[in-house]
VOPAGU-2260 file (C-alpha; in pm, 1 decimal, decimal comma):
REM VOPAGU-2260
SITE   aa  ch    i         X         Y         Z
SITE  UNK   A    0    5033,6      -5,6    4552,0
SITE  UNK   A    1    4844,8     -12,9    4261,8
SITE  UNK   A    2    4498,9    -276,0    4229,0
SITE  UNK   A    3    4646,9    -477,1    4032,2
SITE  UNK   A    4    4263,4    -718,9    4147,1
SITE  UNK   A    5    4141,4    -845,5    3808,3
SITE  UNK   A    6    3811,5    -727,5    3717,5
SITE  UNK   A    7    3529,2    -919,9    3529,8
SITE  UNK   A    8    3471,4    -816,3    3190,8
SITE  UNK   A    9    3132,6    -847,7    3001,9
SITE  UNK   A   10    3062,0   -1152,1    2850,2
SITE  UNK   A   11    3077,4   -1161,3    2503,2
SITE  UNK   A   12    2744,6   -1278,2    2438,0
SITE  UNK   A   13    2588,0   -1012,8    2633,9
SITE  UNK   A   14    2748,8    -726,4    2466,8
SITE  UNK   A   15    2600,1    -845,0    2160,7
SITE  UNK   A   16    2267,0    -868,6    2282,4
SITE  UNK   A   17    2308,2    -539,6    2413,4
SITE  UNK   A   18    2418,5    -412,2    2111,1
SITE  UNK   A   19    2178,4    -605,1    1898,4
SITE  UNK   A   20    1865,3    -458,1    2138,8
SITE  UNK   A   21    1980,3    -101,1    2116,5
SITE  UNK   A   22    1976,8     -72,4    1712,4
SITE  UNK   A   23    1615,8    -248,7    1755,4
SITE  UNK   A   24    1503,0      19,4    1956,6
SITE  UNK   A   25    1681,1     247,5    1719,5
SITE  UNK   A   26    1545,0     141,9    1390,9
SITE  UNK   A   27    1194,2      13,5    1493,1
SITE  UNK   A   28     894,7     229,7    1393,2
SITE  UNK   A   29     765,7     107,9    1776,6
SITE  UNK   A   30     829,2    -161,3    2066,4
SITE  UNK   A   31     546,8    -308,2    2263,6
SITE  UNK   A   32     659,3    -436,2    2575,2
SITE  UNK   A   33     501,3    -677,3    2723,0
SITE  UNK   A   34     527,0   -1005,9    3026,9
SITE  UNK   A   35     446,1   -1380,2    2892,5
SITE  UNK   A   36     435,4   -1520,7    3220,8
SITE  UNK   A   37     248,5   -1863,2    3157,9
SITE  UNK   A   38     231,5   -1832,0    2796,1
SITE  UNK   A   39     351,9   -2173,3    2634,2
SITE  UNK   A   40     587,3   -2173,0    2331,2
SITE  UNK   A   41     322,5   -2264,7    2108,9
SITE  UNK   A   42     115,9   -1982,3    2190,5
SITE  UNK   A   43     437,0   -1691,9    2141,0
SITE  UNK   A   44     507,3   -1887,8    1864,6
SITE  UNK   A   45     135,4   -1824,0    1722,8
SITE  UNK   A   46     208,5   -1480,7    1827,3
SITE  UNK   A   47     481,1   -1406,9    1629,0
SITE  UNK   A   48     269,6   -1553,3    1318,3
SITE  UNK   A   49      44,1   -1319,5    1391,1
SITE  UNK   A   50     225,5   -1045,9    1431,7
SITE  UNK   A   51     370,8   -1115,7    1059,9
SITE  UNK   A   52     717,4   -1026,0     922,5
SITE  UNK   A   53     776,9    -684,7     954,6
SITE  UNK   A   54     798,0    -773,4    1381,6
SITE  UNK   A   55    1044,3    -960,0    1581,2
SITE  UNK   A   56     894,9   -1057,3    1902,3
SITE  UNK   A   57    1155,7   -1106,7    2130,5
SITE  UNK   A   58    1176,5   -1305,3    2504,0
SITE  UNK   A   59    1490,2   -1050,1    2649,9
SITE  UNK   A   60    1658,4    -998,2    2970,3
SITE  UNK   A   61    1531,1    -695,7    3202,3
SITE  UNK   A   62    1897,8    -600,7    3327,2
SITE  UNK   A   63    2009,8    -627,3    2944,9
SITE  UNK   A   64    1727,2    -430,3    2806,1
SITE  UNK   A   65    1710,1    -154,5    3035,1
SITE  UNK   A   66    2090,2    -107,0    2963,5
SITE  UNK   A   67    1987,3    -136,2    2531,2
SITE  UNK   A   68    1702,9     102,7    2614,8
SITE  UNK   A   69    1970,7     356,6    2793,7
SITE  UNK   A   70    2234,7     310,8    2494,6
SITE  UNK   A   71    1988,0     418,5    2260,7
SITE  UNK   A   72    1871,1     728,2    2439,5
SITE  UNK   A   73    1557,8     633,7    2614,7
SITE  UNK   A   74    1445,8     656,5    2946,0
SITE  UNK   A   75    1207,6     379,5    3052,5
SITE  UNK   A   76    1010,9     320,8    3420,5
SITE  UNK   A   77    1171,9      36,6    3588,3
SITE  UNK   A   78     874,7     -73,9    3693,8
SITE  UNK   A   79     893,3    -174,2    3308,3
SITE  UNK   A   80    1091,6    -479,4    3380,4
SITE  UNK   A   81     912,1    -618,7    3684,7
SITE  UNK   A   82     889,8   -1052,0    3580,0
SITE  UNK   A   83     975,0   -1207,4    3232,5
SITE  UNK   A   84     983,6    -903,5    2946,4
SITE  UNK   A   85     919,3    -976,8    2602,3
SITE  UNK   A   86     940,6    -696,9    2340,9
SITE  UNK   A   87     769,5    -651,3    1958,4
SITE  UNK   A   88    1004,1    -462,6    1749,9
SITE  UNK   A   89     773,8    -327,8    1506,5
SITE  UNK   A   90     923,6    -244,6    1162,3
SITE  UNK   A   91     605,0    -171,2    1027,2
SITE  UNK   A   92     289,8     -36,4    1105,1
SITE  UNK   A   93     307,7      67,0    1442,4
SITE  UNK   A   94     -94,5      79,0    1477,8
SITE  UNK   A   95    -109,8    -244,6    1295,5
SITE  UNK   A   96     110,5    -421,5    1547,8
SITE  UNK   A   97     -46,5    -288,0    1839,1
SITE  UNK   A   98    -401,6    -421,1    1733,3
SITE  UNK   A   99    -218,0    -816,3    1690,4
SITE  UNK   A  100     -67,4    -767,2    2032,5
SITE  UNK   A  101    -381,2    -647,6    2190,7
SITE  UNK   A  102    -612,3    -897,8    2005,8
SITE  UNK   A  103    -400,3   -1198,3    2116,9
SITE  UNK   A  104    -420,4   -1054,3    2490,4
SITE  UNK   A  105    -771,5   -1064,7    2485,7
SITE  UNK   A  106    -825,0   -1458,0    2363,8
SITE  UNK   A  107    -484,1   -1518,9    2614,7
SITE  UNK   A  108    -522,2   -1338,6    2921,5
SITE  UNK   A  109    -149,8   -1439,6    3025,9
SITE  UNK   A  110       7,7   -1248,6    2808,7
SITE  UNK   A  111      21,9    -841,1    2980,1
SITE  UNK   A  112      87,2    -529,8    2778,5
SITE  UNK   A  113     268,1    -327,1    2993,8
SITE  UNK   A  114     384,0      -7,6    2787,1
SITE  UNK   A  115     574,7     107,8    2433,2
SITE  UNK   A  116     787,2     303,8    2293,7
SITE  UNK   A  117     674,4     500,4    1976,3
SITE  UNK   A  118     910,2     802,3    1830,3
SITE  UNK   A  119    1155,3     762,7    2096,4
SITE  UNK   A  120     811,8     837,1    2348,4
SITE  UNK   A  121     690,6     599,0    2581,9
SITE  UNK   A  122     360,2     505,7    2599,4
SITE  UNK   A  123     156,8     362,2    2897,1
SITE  UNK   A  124     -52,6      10,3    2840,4
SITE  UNK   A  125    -384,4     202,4    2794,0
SITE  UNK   A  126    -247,3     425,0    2543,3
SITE  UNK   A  127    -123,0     116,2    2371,0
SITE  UNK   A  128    -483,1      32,6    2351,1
SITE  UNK   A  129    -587,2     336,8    2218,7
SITE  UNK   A  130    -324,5     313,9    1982,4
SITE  UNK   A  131    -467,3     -34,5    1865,1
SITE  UNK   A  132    -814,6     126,8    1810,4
SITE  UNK   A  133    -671,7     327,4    1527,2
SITE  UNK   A  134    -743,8     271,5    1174,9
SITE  UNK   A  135    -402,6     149,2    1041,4
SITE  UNK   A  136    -212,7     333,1     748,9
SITE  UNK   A  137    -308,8     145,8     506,4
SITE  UNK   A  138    -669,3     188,5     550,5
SITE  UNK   A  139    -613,6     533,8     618,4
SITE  UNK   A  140    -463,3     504,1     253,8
SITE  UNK   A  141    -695,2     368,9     112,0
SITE  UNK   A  142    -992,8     567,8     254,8
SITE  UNK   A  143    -778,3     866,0     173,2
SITE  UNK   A  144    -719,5     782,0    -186,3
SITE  UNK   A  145   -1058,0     709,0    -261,1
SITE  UNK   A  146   -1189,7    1022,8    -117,5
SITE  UNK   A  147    -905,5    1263,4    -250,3
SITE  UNK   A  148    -825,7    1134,8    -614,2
SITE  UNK   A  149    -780,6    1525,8    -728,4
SITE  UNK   A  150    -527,8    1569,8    -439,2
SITE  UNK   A  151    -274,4    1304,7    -446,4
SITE  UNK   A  152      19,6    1506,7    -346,9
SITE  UNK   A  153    -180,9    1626,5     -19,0
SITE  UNK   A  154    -273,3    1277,7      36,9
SITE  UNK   A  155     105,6    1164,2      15,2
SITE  UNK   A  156     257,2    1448,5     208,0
SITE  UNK   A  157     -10,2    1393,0     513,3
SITE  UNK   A  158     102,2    1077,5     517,5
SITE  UNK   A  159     438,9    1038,9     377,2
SITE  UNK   A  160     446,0     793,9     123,3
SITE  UNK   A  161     612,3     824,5    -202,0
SITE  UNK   A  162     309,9     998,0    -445,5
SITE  UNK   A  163     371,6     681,2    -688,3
SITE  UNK   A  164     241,5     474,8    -415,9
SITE  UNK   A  165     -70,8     665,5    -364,5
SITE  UNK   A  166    -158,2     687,3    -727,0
SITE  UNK   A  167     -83,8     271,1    -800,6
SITE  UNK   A  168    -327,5     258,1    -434,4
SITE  UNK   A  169    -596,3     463,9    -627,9
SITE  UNK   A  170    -561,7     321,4    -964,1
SITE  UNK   A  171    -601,5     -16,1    -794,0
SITE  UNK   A  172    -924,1     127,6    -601,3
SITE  UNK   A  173   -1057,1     266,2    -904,6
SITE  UNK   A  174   -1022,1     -66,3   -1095,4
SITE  UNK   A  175   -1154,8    -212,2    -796,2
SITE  UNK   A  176   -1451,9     -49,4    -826,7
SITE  UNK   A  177   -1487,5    -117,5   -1190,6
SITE  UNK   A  178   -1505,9    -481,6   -1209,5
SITE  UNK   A  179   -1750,2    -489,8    -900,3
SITE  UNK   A  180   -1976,3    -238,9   -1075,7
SITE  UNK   A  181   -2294,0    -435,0   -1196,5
SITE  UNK   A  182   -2296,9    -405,2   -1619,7
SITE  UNK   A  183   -2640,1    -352,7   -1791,7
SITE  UNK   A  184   -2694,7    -387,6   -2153,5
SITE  UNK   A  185   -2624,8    -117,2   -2392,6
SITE  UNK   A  186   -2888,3     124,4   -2505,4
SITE  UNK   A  187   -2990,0      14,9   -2874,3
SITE  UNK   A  188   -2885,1     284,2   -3113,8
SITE  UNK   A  189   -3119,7     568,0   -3229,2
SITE  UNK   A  190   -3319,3     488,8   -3515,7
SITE  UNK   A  191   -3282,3     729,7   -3782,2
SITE  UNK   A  192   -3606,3     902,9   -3857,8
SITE  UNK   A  193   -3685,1    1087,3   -4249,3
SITE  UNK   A  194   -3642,3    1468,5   -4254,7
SITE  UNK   A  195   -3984,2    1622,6   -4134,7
SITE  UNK   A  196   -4179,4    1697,6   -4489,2
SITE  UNK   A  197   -4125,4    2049,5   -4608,0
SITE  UNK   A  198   -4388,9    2302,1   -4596,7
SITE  UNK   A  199   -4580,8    2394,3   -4944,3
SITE  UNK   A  200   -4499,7    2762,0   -5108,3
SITE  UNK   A  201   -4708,2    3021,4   -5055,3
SITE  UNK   A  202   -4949,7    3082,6   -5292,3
SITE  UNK   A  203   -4877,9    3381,8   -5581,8
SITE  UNK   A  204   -5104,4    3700,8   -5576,9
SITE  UNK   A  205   -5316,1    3726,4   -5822,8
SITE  UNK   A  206   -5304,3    4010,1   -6054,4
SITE  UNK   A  207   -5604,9    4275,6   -5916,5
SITE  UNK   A  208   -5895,7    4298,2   -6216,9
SITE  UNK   A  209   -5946,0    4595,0   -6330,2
């Protein structure tokens, strides 16, 4: 006879948190993982302030996630999802986002890095770190722009912004620099002077006597 047992189906619900997870991992520039045992809700709420708008910091399931994480082609240690997992979907500045997680870590000890994901690679805690002790793009930008003016194209292919962004960035330097230049007063304008006097003639010969 056919098993004709009903079986469970997925919640709704949880499909759509799985689905919603795996186009996070899909379209975010990064994802810091990270446990917030013992944090309150004021403090991940101060946390997502300072991580800004371009991150969603997210308190997720581990069974849920892992199964995201799979759907969207990566392969994460499961030693990942040991306690309470909460993930920063970076849509920004990867660098940028690392240095606001790690900062907050250090004033609130409870919350734990524990790894990343960055171009579909993952990334241990400590090389989240040394990710956070990069310059972020935009000071690499601006450094950049200032220092190459004569090669703006280079400057926009190295790092792959559009060239019209680079050259508002350096016109915005350069003005920058022109309004915090100190002014002096402007040199008075040469007097003019007479022509130097002309020299006399020569004398004529005199005729010899004879």
């Amino acid at each position: 006879m056919a098993d004709t047992t009903a079986r469970p189906e997925a919640r709704p619900d949880k499909v759509a948190a799985v689905a919603q997870m795996t186009a996070a991992f899909r379209d975010s520039s990064a994802a810091l993982l990270t446990e917030y045992r013992g944090l309150t809700m004021a403090q991940i709420t101060t946390l997502r302030r300072t991580l800004g708008g371009d991150t969603t910091y997210a308190v997720v399931k581990n069974t849920l996630t892992k199964r995201a994480a799979a759907d969207a082609g990566l392969t994460l240690d499961d030693q990942l999802f040991s306690g309470p997992t909460a993930i920063a979907f970076v849509g920004g500045d990867a660098v940028t986002a690392a240095k606001g997680v790690r900062d907050f870590s250090r004033t609130n000890p409870l919350l734990v890095i524990k790894g990343a994901v960055l171009d579909g690679k993952f990334l241990s805690a400590d090389e989240v770190r040394k990710l956070a002790d990069l310059e972020s793009r935009e000071v690499l930008l601006a450094k950049l722009a200032g220092a190459m003016l004569a090669s703006l194209s280079q400057a926009a292919a190295l790092f792959q912004a559009p060239l019209s962004q680079v050259a508002r960035l350096a016109a915005a330097l350069e003005e920058k620099k022109a309004t915090e230049a100190p002014t002096s007063d402007p040199a008075p304008p040469a007097a003019d002077l007479p022509d130097p006097p002309g020299l006399p003639d020569p004398p004529e010969a005199q005729p010899a006597q004879s």
